[in-house]
N, C-alpha and C positions, 0 to 999 in steps of 0.2 A: 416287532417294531414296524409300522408303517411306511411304506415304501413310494414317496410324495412324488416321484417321478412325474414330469407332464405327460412322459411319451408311454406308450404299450411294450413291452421288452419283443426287438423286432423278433418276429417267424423266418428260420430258415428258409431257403425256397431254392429251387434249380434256377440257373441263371437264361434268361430269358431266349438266346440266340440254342441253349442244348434243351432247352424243355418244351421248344417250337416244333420238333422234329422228332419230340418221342410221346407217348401216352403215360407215364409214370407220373404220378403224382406231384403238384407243381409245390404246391407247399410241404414243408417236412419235419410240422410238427415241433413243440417244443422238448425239450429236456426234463428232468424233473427239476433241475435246480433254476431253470427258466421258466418251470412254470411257479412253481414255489415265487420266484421274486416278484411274476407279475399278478398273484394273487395276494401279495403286502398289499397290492396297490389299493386294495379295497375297503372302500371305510367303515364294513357295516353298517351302512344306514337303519334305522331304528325302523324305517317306513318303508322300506327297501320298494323303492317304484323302479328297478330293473324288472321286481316279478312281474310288476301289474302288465310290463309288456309281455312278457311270454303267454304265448296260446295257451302252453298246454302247464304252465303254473310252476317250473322249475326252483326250487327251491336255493337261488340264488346265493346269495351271500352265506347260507347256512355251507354250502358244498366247496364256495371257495375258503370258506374260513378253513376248512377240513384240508385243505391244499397247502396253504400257506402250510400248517403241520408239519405237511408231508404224512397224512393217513389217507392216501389214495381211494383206497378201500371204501373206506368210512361216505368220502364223498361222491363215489359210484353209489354208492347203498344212496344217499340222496339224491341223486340225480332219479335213480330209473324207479323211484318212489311214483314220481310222475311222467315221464317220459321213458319210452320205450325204444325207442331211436338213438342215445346220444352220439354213435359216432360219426353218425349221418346228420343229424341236425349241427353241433361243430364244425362242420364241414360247410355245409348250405343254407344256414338259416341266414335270412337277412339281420344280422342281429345289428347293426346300425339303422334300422328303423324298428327294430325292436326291444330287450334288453337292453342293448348299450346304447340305445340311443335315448337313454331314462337315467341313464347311469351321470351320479352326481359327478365326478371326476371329470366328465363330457364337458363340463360348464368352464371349466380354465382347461386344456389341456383335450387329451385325447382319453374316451371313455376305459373301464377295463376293458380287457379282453376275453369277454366271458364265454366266447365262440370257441376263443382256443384254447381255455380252460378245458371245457366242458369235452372237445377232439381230446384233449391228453388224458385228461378220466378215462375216458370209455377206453383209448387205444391202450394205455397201460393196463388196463382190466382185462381185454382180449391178447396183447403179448403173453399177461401172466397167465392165462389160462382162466376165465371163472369158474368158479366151480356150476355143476349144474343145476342148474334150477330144480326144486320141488316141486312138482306136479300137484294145485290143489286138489282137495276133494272134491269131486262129482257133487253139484248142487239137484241135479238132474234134470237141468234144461237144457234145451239147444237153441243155437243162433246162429245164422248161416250169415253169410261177411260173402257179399258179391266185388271181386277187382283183388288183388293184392299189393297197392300200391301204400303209401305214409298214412292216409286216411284209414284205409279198411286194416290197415296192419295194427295203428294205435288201439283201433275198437275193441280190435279181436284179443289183443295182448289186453286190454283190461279185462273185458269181461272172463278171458280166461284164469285170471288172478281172482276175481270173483267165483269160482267155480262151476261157469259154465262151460258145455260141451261146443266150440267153434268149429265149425269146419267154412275154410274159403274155397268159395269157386272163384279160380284164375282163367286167363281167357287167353295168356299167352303159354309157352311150355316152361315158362321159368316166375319165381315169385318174385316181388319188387316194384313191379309198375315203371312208372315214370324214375326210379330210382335207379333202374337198371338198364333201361331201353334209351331215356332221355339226358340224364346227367353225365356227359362224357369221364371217360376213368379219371383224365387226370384230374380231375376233379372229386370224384369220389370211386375211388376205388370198388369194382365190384365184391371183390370178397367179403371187405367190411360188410358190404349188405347183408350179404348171406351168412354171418358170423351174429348180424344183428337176428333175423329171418329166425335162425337155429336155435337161439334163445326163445322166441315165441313156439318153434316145436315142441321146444323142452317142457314150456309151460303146457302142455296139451294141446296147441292148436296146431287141427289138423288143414292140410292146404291138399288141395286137388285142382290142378292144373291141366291145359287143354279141354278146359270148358265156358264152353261161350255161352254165356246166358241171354237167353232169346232165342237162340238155335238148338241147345244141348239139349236145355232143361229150361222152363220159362219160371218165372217169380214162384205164379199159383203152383205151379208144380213143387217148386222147394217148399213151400209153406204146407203142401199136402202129405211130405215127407219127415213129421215133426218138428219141425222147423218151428217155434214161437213169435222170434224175428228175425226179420230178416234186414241189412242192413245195405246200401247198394253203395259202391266208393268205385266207380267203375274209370274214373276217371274223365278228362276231355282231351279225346285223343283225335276228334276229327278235324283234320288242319284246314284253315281257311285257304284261299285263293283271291287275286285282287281284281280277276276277270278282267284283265289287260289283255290286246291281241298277242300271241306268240307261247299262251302256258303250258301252250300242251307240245312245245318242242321237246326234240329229246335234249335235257339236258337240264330241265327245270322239275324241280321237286319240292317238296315241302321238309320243313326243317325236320320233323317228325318222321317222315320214312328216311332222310340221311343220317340224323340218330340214328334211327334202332339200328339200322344196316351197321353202323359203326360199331354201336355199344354192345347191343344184344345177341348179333349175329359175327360180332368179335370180328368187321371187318377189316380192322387194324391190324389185324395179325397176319401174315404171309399166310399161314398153313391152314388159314379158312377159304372154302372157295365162295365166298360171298360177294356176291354182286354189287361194288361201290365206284360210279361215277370216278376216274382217274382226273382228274382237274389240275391247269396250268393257272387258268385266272376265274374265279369264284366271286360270286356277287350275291351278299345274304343281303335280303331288303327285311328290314324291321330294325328295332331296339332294344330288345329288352333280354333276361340270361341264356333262353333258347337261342339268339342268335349269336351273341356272344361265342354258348356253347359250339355252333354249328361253324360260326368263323374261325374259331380255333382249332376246332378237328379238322378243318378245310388244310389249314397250314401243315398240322401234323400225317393229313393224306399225300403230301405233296406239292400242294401247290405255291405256285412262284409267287403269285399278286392275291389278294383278299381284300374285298373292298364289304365294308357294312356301309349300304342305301338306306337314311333314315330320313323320315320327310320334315324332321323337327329337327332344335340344335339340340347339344350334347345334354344342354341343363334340363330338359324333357323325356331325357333319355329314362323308360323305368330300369333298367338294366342295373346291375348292384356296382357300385363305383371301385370296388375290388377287381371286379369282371371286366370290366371299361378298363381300368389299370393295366390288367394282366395281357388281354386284347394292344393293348396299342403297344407293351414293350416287346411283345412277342411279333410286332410285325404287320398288323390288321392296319387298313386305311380305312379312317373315317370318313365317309359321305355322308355330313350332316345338311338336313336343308335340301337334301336330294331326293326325287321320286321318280321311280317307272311311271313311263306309260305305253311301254313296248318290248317285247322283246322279241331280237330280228333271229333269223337263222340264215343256216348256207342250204346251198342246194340237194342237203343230203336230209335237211329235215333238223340240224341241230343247230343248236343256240352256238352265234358268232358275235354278237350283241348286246348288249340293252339300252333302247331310249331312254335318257331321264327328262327330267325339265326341274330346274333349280327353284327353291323354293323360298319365302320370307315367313315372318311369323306375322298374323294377324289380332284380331279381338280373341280372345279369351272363348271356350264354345264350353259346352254344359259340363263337364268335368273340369273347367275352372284353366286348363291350358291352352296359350294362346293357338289358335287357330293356322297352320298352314298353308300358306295359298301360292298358287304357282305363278311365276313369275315371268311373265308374256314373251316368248324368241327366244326363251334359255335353253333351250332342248338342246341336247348334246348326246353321243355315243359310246359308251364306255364299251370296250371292247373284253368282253367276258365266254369264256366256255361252258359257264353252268351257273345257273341262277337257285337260289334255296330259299322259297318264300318261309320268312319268319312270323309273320301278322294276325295268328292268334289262332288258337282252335277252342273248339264248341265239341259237350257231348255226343257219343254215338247216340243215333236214337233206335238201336237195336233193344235196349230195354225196355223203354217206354212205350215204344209203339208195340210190343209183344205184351205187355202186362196194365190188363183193366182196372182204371181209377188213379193209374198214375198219372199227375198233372205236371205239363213245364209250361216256364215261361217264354215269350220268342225267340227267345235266345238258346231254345233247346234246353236250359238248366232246368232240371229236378226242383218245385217248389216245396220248400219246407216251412216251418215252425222254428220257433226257438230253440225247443228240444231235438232237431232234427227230423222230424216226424213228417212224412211226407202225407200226403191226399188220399192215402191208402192203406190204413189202419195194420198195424202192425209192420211197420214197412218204414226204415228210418235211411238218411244219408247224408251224405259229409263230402267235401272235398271238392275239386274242380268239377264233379257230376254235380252239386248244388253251387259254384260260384264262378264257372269257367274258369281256364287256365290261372292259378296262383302260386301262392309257397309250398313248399312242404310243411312246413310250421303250421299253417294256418291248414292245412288240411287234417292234418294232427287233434290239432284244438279241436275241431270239427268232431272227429272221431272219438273224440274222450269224451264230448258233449252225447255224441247219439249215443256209447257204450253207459254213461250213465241213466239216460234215458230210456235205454230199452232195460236195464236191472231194477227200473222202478216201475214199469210197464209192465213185466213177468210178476214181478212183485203181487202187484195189485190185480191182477185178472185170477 
């Protein structure tokens, strides 16, 4: 029987003032018989336009109809039919601009909750233990997957279902990418990844990590060692700067190296000696889920005050309105309408400061949002010890500038095709290296696109 409810059946979660101060995971999942109710909610749509949102084609209402059951099982088996992620993507898919934001129940009421369907799948499938994957047969090609990040991991996990031979080169000492360096824990759990990760082993794809392409081994090189194709998902890991006077005090960083330090290098935990900025008052300038994430591990480092500097209002915000939720009960202050244009220091060389100058919204500029423009005499001091610029990162151009005929556009991104096919024949890419910093969802998509493009490539040659 259908379960007409307007509302989503709420998600557990640690209560805001105890989950401020620890790294464990802030949400906590449903139940089965919680998730069972909120998968009534779904009306099977005949034309089901939840799918037409997902990147990577999730077999929507097929999976939750299997829930509503209670055959778990049955609805993992369609989930990871197409997706190769799910208890990562449940976790960080924007699916209110995605799936559920297509979802007919959205129109009176609040959409399902196909986010937190799709988390209770995969996590009851890893509680229970999966069984382990079949290794298909050897079709006898290879495809080398540069980066180990949502993009090169979806590729490789298809084409290894396809039976080809993967092996990635990683460039950090751990696999994951931005999955594991950038999304703080309590947010997505590291194990999950690597519970995800393990299943792609299982399938035969092999990962080699501590190799940097460009320095290690260059493109032409992989491709002289069998290689058919090769696929690049390397990520856009170099953080911008806003080239304000004062960035190079000590005490200013990019949200991307106070991640990794946090995530990667497990600066949260006492018994790492990992070098992490100790902070009383933290100032992230940007808006969107990296800063979110970086204002929130700020809190859980210690600090007393957090302030998010954003030079637009809150309804400009791209940042996921769960994240913005989670952020302001847990304690963050918002500075909307506010911009750097200084940042001061004391006599020892470290940040005591930051000038802003308050801002209004203007005309509308080429991405269709109004315009911020500052606003004459409002300059003011916010009294901060460590500032985390959040305002976007662009490609490394260690690949590109190492390997002939690959082309970018000024923005540093990898030009591609439809098919992902880059300027350089046999040679495909996906992800924030072809679109600058975005989802993991859409870098996903990405990857499922080049992995079928290059098993029709191989094909035909």
């Amino acid at each position: 029987m259908a379960n007409m409810a307007l509302n989503k059946v709420p998600m557990p979660e640690q209560e805001p003032k105890v989950r401020a101060r620890n790294f464990k995971e802030v949400t906590l999942g449903y139940t089965k018989e919680m998730a069972m109710e909120e998968a009534q909610r779904c009306l099977n749509c005949k034309n089901m336009p939840c799918v037409s949102g997902c990147p990577v084609g999730v077999r929507i209402p097929e999976f939750i109809a299997q829930v509503a059951k209670g055959d778990f099982e049955k609805a993992y088996e369609i989930i990871t039919s197409t997706n190769s992620l799910p208890a990562v993507c449940g976790r960080v898919c924007p699916q209110e601009n995605q799936c559920e934001g297509k979802c007919v129940r959205g129109i009176k009421g609040e959409p399902v909750g196909i986010g937190r369907l799709e988390r209770f799948v995969a996590d009851y499938m890893m509680n229970k233990g999966v069984s382990k994957a079949e290794k298909p047969a050897s079709n006898g090609h290879k495809v080398a997957v540069i980066g180990a990040g949502p993009s090169s991991l979806t590729c490789a996990g298809d084409l290894a279902k396809l039976g080809y031979e993967v092996t990635i080169f990683e460039a950090f000492h751990t696999a994951g990418g931005v999955l594991m360096y950038g999304i703080p824990e309590f947010r997505l759990p590291k194990a999950i990844v690597q519970k995800e990760i393990t299943a792609l082993k299982e399938l035969g794809v092999e990962i080699m990590t501590d190799m940097v392409i460009g320095k290690v081994l260059s493109v032409d090189e992989i491709m002289e060692m069998g290689y058919e194709a090769v696929f690049i998902g390397s990520g856009a890991g170099l953080p911008r700067f806003m080239g304000i006077e004062g960035e190079s005090l000590i005490g200013v960083c990019s949200a991307n190296e106070y991640l990794t330090r946090i995530n990667l290098m497990k600066g949260y935990l006492e018994e790492y000696d990992t070098p992490v900025i100790k902070s009383k008052a933290v100032a992230v300038v940007g808006g969107g889920n990296v800063a979110m994430d970086a204002a929130r591990s700020a809190l859980r480092m210690g600090a007393d005050k957090v302030y998010i500097v954003y030079r637009r209002s809150e309804a400009e915000m791209p940042a996921r309105k769960e994240e913005v939720h989670h952020a302001k009960e847990e304690g963050v202050e918002f500075l909307n309408l506010n911009n750097p244009v200084k940042i001061i220091g004391d006599e020892n060389g470290r940040v005591k400061a930051m000038e802003c100058i308050r801002m209004e919204l203007g005309e509308p500029d080429e991405s269709g949002r109004r315009r911020p423009e500052p606003v004459e005499g409002s300059n003011y001091e916010l009294p901060v010890d460590t500032v985390v610029m959040s305002i976007g990162t662009s490609p490394n151009p260690l690949i590109r500038s190492t390997t002939e005929g690959l082309e970018a556009n000024k923005r540093g991104c990898l030009i591609v095709n439809e098919d992902m096919l880059t300027t350089k024949e046999g040679v495909y890419a996906g992800g924030d290296a072809v679109t600058g910093a975005a989802t993991v969802i859409l870098a996903m998509g990405a990857g499922k696109t080049a992995a079928k493009s290059i098993d029709e490539y191989i094909k035909a040659k």
